[in-house]
C-alpha angles and dihedrals in degrees: 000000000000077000087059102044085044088053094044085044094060096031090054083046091056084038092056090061095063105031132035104187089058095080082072095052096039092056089058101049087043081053097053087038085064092039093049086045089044083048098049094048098053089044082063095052092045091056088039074059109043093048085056089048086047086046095052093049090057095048086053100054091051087055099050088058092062085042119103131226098271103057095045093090083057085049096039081057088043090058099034084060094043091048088050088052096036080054084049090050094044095051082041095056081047107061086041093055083044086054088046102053087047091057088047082063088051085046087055091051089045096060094045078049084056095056102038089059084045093052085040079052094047083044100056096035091064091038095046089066088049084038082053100049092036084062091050092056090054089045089059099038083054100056086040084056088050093045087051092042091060094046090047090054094050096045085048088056078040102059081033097072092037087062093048086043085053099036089067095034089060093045091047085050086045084055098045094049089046093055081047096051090048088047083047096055093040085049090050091044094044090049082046090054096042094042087051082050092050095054095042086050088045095042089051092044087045089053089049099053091051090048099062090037080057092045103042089055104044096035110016089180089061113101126246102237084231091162095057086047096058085043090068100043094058081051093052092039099074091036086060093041089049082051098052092051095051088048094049094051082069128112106249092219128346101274083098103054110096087183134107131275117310163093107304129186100234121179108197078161149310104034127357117256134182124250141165110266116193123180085323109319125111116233101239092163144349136164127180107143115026094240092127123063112235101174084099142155129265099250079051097064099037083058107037135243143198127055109291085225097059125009111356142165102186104207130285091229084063097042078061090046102048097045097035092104092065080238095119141112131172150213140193124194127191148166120201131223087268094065084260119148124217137171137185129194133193119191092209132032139160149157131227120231136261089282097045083051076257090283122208126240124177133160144159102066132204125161156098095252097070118253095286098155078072084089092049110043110121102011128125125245116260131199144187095273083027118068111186109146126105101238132110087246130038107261088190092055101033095048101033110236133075125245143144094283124191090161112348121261101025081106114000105158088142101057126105114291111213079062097056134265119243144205119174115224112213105195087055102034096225133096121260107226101232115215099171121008124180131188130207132182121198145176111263115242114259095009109129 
């Protein structure tokens, strides 16, 4: 029995490393082992004692039988009393054979208790080797998290120092833009003042020359004050000259202006104009709100009308100027009425000038809005005094705004706004209803 409880000993101590919850079970097992053994032992000493009791009967029988009469009364009591303890022991030896076939049932428990902790053994002897490699792999995802971590922390110092980078690049930008706004506007207010100059000097050499024309019909003998002509000229001479340089310090479209945002003065020729200049585009149009009339007149559109920093059409004579290198692209952006965004992009645009009706060409099309312009390519701009589209109606007149019509609403961005702005998708055969619409021209990359 001490074999056994060794056994059960080392196998509980092998069972506790894998699993916890057996020490439980095994002190209870250890507990009904002492009690069988306690049971058993006690079951030995009950039959050593009944086959004494069974000895002494015996004895007393035979004695009996040598007994004489008299003293069978004294035997008859003997037995009587042996008979009564031999009944004790025999209840006695029942309850006990009861107990120990209870404890046989324990025993029988025991030993399923024994193979499930084998088969817990078997169990965790195959997991511990997954429990093992599962480890490992933590292990290694652990020192992969450090590792990013690390990484992470030294991309963050990184961006840290980019955005510090950035944050003084962009308020050195925000300075210079600032020194080139304020040249801007002493170059605006020195052209205002030469240009002020220049009409004061006109206006005197205009009154002059009237004055001798006066003079040379009505008294031909009178002389012609050349010298105080020439005077003014040399006078007017380096003012021109002052002018022309100012003019001439001037971008020629906004591909050079590394600024923000904002209305710039540009000269791509002739006289200077403003215009709004954005990461390197110049405005040409744009409508979101209906605050500028657009139902205009010819001359109107050649020239330009509206404020570059709301609704603006910036002149069809500098839309001449600015693309008559060949050297433009052009983009127009728009959002419908739906909340919807397009876009539509030409690599290559470029307007005619005054004699050609200052024609469109574009080519080269990308873009989400379907290749519209198509309808329009080559055609002349039409206004509401200038009809020069091929339909049977006048698209400018009927739908207020000019534009370069072939039939009228395949494009109509110009047209009055309260009544609905159009562009005709061609991949889905319906109209987009344009809400807001802005065009930008810009210099193509690599073209000289």
């Amino acid at each position: 029995m001490n074999l056994e409880n060794d056994i059960l000993d080392a196998h509980a101590d092998r069972s506790a490393k894998v699993n916890p919850e057996y020490n439980h079970k095994y002190r209870h097992n250890k507990m009904i082992h002492v009690q069988i053994s306690r049971l058993a032992r006690t079951q030995t000493q009950l039959d050593e004692l009944q086959q004494s009791l069974q000895t002494q009967i015996l004895d007393v029988q035979r004695r009996m039988d040598r007994f004489e009469e008299p003293n069978w009364n004294l035997l008859s009591a003997r037995v009587d009393f042996l008979d009564l303890e031999n009944k004790v022991l025999n209840d006695h030896l029942k309850n006990t054979t009861q107990k120990v076939s209870d404890f046989e049932k324990v025993h029988a428990s025991i030993l399923e208790l024994r193979e499930d902790v084998e088969s817990i053994e078997n169990k965790a002897d195959k997991t511990i080797p997954e429990f093992r490699k599962e480890i490992s792999k933590l292990d290694v995802n652990y020192a992969q998290l450090n590792a990013a971590s690390s990484y992470l922390k030294e991309d963050q110092e990184n961006l840290r120092q980019s955005v510090k980078a950035i944050a003084v690049s962009v308020s050195n930008a925000i300075d210079r833009a600032e020194m080139d706004r304020l040249v801007i506007k002493k170059l605006n207010d020195s052209v205002e003042e030469l240009q002020a100059r220049s009409r004061q000097h006109f206006s005197r050499l205009n009154d002059h020359i009237l004055k001798s024309e006066s003079n040379r019909d009505f008294n031909q003998t009178e002389t012609i004050p050349l010298p105080e002509l020439m005077g003014e000229v040399k006078e007017l001479q380096p003012v021109q000259r002052e002018y022309e340089d100012l003019v001439n310090q001037l971008p020629r479209d906004c591909s050079s202006i590394s600024g923000p945002s904002g209305v710039y003065l540009i000269h791509p020729g002739q006289a200077p104009f403003d215009t709004w200049c954005n990461n390197g585009s110049t405005l040409i149009q744009r409508r979101y709100n209906g605050s500028i009339e657009f139902n205009r007149k010819f001359s109107e559109y050649v020239h330009g009308f509206g404020d570059a920093s709301s609704e603006y059409w910036l002149g069809l004579e500098s839309m001449h100027l600015l693309t008559a290198d060949n050297c433009s692209s052009m983009r127009i952006d728009m959002s419908d009425i739906y909340g919807g965004f397009w876009y539509a992009e030409y690599e290559h645009f470029y307007i005619g000038s005054a004699d050609t009706g200052y024609v469109l060409e574009v080519r080269g099309f990308k873009g989400n809005a379907s290749d519209a312009f198509e309808y329009q390519n080559h055609m002349e701009f039409s206004a509401m005094d200038r009809d020069r589209d091929i339909s049977n109606t006048h698209c400018a007149g009927n739908y207020e705004g000019g534009w370069w019509f072939s039939h009228c609403q395949h494009v109509n961005i110009n047209g009055k706004y309260t009544l609905g702005l159009t562009w005709f998708d061609g991949v889905r055969n319906e109209w987009i209803a344009v809400a807001t619409s802005e065009m930008r021209m810009y210099r193509r990359p690599g073209c000289s």
